[in-house]
C-alpha positions as a printed Julia matrix, in Angstrom:
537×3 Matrix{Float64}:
 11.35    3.23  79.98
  9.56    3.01  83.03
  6.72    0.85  81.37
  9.34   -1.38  80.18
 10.78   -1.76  83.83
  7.36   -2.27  85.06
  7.04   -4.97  82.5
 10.15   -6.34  83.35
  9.45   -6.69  86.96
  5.6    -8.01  86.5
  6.79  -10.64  84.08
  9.93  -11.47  86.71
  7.27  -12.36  89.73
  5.32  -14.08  87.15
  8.16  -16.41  86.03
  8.68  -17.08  90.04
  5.38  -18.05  90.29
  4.93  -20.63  87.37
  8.21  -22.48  88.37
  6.78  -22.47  92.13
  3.69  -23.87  90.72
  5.25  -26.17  88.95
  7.41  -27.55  91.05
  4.73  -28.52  93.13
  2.49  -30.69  90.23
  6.25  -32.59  89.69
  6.59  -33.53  93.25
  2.66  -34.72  93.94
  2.09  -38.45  94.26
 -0.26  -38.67  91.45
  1.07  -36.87  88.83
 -0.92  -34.99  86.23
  1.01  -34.84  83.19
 -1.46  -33.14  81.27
 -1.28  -30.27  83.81
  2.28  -30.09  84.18
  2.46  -30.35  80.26
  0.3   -26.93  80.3
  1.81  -25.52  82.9
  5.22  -25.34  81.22
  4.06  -23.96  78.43
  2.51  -21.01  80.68
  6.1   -21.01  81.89
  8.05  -20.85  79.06
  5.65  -18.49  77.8
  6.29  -15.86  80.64
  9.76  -16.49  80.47
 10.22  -15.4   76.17
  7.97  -12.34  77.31
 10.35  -11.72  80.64
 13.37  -12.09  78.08
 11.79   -9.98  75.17
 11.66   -6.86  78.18
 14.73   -7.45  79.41
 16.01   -6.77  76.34
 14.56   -3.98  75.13
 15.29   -2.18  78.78
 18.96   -2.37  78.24
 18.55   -1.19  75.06
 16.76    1.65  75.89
 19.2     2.21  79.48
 21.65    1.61  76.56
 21.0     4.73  74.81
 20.34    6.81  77.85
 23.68    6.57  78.55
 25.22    7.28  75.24
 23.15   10.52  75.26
 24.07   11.35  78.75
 27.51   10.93  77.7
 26.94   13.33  74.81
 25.36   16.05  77.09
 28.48   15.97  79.13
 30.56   16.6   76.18
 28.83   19.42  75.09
 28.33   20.87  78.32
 31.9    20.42  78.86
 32.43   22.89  75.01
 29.75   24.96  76.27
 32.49   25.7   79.26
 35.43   25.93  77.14
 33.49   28.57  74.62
 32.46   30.56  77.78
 35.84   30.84  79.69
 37.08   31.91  76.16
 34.58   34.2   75.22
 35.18   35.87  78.93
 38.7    35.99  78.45
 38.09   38.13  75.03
 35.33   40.67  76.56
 37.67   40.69  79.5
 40.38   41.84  76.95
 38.12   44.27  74.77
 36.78   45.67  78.0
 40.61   46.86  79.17
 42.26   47.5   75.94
 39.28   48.86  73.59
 36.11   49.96  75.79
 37.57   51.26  78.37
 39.9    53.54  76.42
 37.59   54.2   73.68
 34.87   55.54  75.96
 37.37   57.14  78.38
 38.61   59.47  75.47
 35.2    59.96  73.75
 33.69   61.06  77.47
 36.89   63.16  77.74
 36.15   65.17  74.18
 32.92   65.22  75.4
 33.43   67.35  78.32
 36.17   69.19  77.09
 33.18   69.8   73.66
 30.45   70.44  76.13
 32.21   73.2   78.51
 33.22   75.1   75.21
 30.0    74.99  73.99
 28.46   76.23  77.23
 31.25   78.91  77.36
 29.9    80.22  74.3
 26.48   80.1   74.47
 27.11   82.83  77.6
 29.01   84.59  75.0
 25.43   84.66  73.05
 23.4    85.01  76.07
 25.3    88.28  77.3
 26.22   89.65  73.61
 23.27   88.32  71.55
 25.74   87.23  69.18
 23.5    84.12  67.01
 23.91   82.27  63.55
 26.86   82.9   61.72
 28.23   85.68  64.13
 28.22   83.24  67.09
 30.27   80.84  64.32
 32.72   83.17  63.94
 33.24   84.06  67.52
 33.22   79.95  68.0
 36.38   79.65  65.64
 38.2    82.53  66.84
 38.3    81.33  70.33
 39.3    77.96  69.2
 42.07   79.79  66.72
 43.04   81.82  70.0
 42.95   78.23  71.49
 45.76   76.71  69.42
 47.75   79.75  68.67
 48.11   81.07  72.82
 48.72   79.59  76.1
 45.19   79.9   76.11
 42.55   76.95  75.79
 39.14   77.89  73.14
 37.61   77.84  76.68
 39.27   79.99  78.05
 39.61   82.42  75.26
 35.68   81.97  75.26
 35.46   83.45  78.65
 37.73   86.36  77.62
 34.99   87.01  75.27
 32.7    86.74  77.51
 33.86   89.68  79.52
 34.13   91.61  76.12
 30.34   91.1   75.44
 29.67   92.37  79.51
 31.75   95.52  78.45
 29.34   96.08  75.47
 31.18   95.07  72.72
 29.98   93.43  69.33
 31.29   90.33  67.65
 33.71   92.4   65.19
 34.97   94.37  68.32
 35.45   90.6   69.97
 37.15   89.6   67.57
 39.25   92.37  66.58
 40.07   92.87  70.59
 40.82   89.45  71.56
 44.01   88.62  70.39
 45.66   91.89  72.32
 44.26   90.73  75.69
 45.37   87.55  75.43
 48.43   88.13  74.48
 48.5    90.4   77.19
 47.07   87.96  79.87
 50.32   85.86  78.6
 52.74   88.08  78.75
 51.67   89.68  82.42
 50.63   86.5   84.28
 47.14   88.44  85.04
 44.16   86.77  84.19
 41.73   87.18  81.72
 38.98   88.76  83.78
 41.05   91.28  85.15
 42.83   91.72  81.89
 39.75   91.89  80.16
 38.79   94.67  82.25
 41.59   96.83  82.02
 42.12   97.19  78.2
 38.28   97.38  77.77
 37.77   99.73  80.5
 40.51  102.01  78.89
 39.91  101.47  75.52
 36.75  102.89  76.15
 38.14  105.86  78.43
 40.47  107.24  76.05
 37.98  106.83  72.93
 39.91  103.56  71.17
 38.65  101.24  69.03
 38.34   97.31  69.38
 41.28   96.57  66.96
 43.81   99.18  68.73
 43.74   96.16  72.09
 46.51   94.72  70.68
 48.6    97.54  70.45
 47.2    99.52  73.51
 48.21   95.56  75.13
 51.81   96.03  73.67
 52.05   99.72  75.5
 51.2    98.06  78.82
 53.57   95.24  78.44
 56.27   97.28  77.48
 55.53   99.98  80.27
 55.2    97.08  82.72
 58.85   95.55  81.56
 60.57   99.06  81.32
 59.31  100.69  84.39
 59.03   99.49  88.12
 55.37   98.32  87.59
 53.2    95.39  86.41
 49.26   95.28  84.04
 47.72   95.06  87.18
 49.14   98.32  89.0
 48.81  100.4   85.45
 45.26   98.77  84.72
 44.43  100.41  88.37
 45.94  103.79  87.54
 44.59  104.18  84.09
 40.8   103.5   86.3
 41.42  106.98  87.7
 43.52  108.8   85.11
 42.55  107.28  81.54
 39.07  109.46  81.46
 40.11  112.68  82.16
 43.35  112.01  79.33
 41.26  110.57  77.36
 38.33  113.57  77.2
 41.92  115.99  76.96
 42.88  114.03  73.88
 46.01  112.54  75.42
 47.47  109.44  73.92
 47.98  106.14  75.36
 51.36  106.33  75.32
 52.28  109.83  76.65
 50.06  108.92  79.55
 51.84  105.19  80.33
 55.25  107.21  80.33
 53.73  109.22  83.16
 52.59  106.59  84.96
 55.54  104.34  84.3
 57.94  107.47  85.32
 55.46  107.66  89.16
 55.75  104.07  89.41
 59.67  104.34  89.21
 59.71  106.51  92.38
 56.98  104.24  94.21
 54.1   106.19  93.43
 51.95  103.44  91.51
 47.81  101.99  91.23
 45.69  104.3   92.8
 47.96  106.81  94.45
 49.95  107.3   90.57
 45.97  107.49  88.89
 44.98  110.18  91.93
 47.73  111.98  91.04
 47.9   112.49  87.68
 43.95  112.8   87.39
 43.95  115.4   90.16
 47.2   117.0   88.39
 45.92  117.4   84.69
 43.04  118.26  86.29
 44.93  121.17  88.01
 46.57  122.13  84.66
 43.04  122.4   82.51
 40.9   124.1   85.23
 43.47  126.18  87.35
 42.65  128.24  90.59
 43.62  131.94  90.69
 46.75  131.06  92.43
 47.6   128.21  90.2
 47.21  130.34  86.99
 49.47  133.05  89.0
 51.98  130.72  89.1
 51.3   129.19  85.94
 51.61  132.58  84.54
 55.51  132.94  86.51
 56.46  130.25  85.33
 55.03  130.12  81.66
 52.99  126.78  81.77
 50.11  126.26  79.75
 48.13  123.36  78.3
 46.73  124.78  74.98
 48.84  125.96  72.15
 48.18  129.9   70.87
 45.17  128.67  69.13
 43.58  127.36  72.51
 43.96  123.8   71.61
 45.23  121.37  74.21
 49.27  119.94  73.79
 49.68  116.69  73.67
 50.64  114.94  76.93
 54.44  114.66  76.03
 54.81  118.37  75.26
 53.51  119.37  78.38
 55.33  117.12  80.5
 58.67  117.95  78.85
 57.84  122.09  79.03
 56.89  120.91  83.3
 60.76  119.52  83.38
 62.23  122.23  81.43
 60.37  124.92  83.5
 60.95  123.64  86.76
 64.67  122.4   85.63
 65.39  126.0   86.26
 64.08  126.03  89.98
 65.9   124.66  93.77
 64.17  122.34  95.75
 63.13  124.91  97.62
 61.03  126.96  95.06
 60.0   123.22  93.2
 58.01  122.23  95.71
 56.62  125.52  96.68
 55.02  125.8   92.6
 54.03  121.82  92.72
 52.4   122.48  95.88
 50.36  125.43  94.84
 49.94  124.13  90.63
 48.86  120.52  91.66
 48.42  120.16  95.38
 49.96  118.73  97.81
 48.32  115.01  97.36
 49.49  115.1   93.8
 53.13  117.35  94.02
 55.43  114.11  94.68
 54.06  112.26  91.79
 54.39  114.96  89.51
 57.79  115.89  90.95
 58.71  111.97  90.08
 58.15  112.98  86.43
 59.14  115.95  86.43
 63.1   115.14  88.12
 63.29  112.21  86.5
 67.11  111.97  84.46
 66.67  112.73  81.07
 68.02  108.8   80.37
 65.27  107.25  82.21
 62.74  109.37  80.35
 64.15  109.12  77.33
 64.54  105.38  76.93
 61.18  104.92  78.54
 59.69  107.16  75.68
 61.49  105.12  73.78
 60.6   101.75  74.46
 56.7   102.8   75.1
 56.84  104.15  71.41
 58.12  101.0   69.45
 55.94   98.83  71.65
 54.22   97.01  68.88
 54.93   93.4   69.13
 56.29   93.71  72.63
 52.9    91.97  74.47
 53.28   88.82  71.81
 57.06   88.98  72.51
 56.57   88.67  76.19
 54.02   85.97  76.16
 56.23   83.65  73.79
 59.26   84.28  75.95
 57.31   83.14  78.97
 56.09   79.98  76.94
 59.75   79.22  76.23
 59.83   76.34  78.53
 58.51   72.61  79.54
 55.97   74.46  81.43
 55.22   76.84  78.19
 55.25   74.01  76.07
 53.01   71.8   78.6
 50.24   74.28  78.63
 50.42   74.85  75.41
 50.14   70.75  75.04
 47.23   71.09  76.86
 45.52   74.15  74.47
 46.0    71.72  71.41
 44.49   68.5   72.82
 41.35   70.7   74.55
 40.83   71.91  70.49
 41.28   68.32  68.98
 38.15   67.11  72.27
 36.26   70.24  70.58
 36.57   68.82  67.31
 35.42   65.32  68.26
 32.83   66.51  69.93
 31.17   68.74  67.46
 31.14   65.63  65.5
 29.55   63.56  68.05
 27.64   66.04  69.51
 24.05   66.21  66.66
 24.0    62.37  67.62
 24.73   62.58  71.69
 22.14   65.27  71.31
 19.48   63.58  69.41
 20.26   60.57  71.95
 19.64   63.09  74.83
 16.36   64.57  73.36
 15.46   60.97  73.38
 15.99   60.06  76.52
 13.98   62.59  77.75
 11.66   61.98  75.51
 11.09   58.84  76.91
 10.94   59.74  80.7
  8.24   62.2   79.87
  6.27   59.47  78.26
  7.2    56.64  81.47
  5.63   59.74  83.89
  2.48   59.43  81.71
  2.21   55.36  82.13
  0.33   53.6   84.81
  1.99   51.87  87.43
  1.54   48.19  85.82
  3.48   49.46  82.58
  6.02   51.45  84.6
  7.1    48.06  87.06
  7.38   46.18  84.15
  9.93   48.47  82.09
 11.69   49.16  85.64
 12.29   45.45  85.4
 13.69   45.02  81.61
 15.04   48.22  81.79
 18.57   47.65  81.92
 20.57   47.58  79.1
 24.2    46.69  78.12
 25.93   48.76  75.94
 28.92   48.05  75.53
 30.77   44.3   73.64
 33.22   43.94  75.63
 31.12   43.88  78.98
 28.33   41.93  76.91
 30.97   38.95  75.98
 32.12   38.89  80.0
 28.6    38.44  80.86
 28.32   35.75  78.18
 31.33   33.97  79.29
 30.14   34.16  82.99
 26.96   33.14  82.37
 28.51   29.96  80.25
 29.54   28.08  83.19
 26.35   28.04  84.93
 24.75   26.99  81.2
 27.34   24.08  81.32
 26.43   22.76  84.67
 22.83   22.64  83.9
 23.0    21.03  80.71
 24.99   18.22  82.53
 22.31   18.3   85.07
 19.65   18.21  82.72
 21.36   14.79  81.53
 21.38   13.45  84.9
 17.85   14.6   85.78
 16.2    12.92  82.67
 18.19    9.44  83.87
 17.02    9.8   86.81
 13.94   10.27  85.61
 13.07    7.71  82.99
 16.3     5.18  84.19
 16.28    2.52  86.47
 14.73    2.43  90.27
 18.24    2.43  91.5
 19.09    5.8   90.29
 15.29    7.66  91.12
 17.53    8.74  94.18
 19.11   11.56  92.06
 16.34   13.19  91.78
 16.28   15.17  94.47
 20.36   16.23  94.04
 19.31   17.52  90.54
 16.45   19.69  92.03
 18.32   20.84  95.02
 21.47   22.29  92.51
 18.67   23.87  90.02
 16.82   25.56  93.03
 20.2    28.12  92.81
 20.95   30.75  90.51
 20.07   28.97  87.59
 16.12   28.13  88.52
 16.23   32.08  89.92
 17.12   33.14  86.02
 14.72   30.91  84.43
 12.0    31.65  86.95
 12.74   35.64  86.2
 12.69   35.08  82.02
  9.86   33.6   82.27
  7.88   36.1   84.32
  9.37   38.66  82.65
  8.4    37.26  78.67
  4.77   36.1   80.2
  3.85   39.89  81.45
  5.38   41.27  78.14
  3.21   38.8   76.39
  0.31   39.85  78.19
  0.82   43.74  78.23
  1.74   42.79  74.22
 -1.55   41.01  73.71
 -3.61   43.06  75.94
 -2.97   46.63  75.89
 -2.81   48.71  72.99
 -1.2    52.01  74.92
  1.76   49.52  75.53
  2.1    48.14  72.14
  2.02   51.57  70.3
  4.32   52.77  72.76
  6.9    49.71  72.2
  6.47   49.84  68.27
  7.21   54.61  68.52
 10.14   53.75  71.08
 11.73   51.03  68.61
 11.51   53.37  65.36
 12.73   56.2   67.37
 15.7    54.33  69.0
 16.36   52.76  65.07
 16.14   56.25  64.03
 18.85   57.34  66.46
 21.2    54.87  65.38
 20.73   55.19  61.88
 21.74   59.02  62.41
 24.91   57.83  64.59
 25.73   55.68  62.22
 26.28   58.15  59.66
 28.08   60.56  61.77
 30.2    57.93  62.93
 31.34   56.46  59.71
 33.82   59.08  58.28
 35.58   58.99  61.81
């Protein structure tokens, strides 16, 4: 084009000339015709070539302009495709990713807390392989069957394993203390404590928590006294009653008779302890009196009663007695720290210790009872809401959780190798290191980056006019510059900086290449593996 313009105008000034020249042989006195002959043929000559460029320069501004107004056209689709394709990521980023990845991070944290729940339940029990599995799904059957979460019921066990028990002992014991837990409003640690702590004192076994937890609860609803206040008595009490052989039961009807007449938690355990302590190892003067009054804790044979028998021979024996002479024998038998709490018991109506014998010894059921009474409500029913969905995050993340793991490994995988590169490598991955990950975000930065595409297609139309056109429009030049020296020209510039040092580091350095080609199998690797646990979902 321009050669045809230069043309153009050469042949123009040419033209000029001849008919100047011309003009002048026509109007001299002596005319040479044979001159003026020649020199219109020079000028008709110039004038077939000025016509011949003329010609083709329109043709060619011709199609310039046809193509121009094709680039426009597709610039302006170009547009259209990108405002669209935003308007779709836009849409899959709100109504898909977002909720999507909200959930699956959700299940994930929920997945990962359980998990390191019970891998302290190893640490501290060194519970492994398939006991660890079974302690894994009876904390999440705990989880959907109590008020309890698997988490939660995971640090229950956790306080099991500190009190020394195994995994059959967990699992035997866990169901009582939850149930307890439930039923008292304590919580697990302190729960925990108390029926391990007194299983142990009074020589029970793992699977006798859940009916050592129904004695407590029904104590704690039939007598003025709660888990915690018993759990604190039984610390001083359960030892010695448990060394003597006394039951459970005979000794919660003790303490729930103390804690009727206010005498409960340490004071009730101090008591009793110091008491049956009294009773087993008397003084001279307390076997004197004893002796009057014909108390003793062994049978002919020398074997010790059972709690109830000699609680009930204590109320018959001192039935017979005033006030007066009562306290005088409790004073000298079990001391003066202990004689009102043994007094309680012992003056008690024969109702009250009746229907508290009672109640304590048809207590099975009665924690389980308690605990689904108190989840009778939208509060109940809330947290119990809340137990379900924590299992169902558990399940979804035990399936995601090989591949988020593998992904992890990975990761750090490949930070140990980027601390092992030189600096040149490491500022050029820095650079291409970002990644996104997710369509819907991907499409918004398509669309975005659409409009910008658009413009400098249409610019790129008006550059190469301005380019190759005519002398009148060289001026738009510079306006086609000036609008690429913005975002667009920054993008390019970055590309191709960014392709030209991975070329080089490509073509150059074999460290990098290796590195590029273990990093691509690993990452296909990865997603292979994902792919196949995320199929069946």
């Amino acid at each position: 084009q321009s050669y045809l313009t230069k043309q153009t105008e050469t042949y123009s000034s040419r033209v000029y000339a001849l008919k100047s020249q011309l003009e002048e042989l026509e109007n001299a006195e002596n005319k040479d015709e044979k001159a003026i002959a020649n020199k219109k043929q020079q000028l008709n000559n110039a004038e077939s070539s000025l016509n011949k460029y003329k010609k083709q320069l329109y043709e060619v501004n011709a199609a310039l302009e046809s193509g121009q107004a094709q680039i426009e056209e597709y610039a302006k689709k170009v547009e259209a495709f990108g405002n669209k394709t935003k308007e779709i990521g836009n849409g899959l980023t709100k109504n898909v990713t977002a909720p999507i990845a909200g959930l699956e991070v959700a299940a994930v944290k929920v997945g990962s807390d359980f998990s390191a729940g019970m891998s302290e339940v190893s640490a501290v029990s060194g519970a492994t392989g398939k006991d660890l599995e079974a302690l894994k799904d009876k904390a999440k059957e705990m989880g959907a069957s109590t008020k309890f979460s698997a988490s939660e019921a995971a640090e229950a066990m956790n306080y099991m394993a500190m009190a020394g028990w195994n995994t059959q002992q967990m699992i035997d014991g866990l169901p009582g203390i939850l149930n307890l837990a439930a039923a008292s409003g304590e919580s697990l640690a302190n729960t925990s404590d108390i029926v391990t702590d007194a299983l142990t004192a009074f020589g029970l076994k793992a699977e006798d928590s859940s009916h050592f937890a129904d004695v407590l609860a029904k104590t704690s609803s039939s007598a003025n006294t709660n888990v915690s206040l018993m759990g604190e008595t039984f610390k001083y009490v359960a030892p010695l009653a448990g060394t003597l052989g006394f039951s459970v039961e005979d000794t919660a009807l003790a303490v729930g008779l103390m804690a009727n007449a206010g005498i409960k938690g340490s004071q009730a355990g101090t008591a009793l302890k110091t008491a049956i302590a009294n009773l087993a190892s008397p003084t001279d003067s307390m076997k004197e009196q004893m002796k009057k009054l014909g108390i003793s804790i062994t049978d002919t044979n020398g074997s010790v009663k059972p709690l109830i028998t000699i609680l009930e021979e204590l109320r018959t024996k001192f039935g017979k007695l005033s006030s007066a002479q009562q306290s005088a024998a409790a004073s000298t038998i079990f001391g003066k720290e202990s004689m009102s709490g043994m007094l309680a018991i012992i003056n008690a109506s024969d109702s009250d210790f009746n229907s508290l014998y009672e109640n304590i010894k048809n207590a099975d059921g009665a924690a389980k009872d308690m605990a689904d009474t108190m989840q009778d409500n939208l509060q109940g029913d809330l947290t119990t809401l809340s137990s379900v969905l924590e299992g169902v995050g558990i399940k979804v993340s035990e399936v995601l959780e090989p591949a988020l793991r593998d992904i992890v490994e990975a990761i750090n995988d490949l930070f140990s190798w980027l601390k092992g590169l030189d600096d040149e490598i490491t500022n050029i991955i820095v650079i291409i290191g970002t990644v996104v990950a997710a369509i819907g975000p991907l499409l918004v930065v398509i669309g975005t980056l659409a409009g910008p595409i658009s413009t400098a297609i249409s610019l790129f139309g008006k550059f190469k006019l301005a380019l190759f056109g005519t002398t009148e429009s060289a001026g738009a030049i510079g306006t086609v510059v000036s609008a690429l020296s913005g975002p667009v020209l920054a993008i390019i510039a970055l590309v191709v900086a960014t392709v030209a040092a991975l070329v080089n580091l490509w073509n150059t350095n074999e460290g990098f290449r290796n590195a590029v080609v273990d990093i691509a199998s690993q990452v296909m690797s990865i997603l292979q593996n994902l792919a196949v646990v995320v199929q069946p979902i």
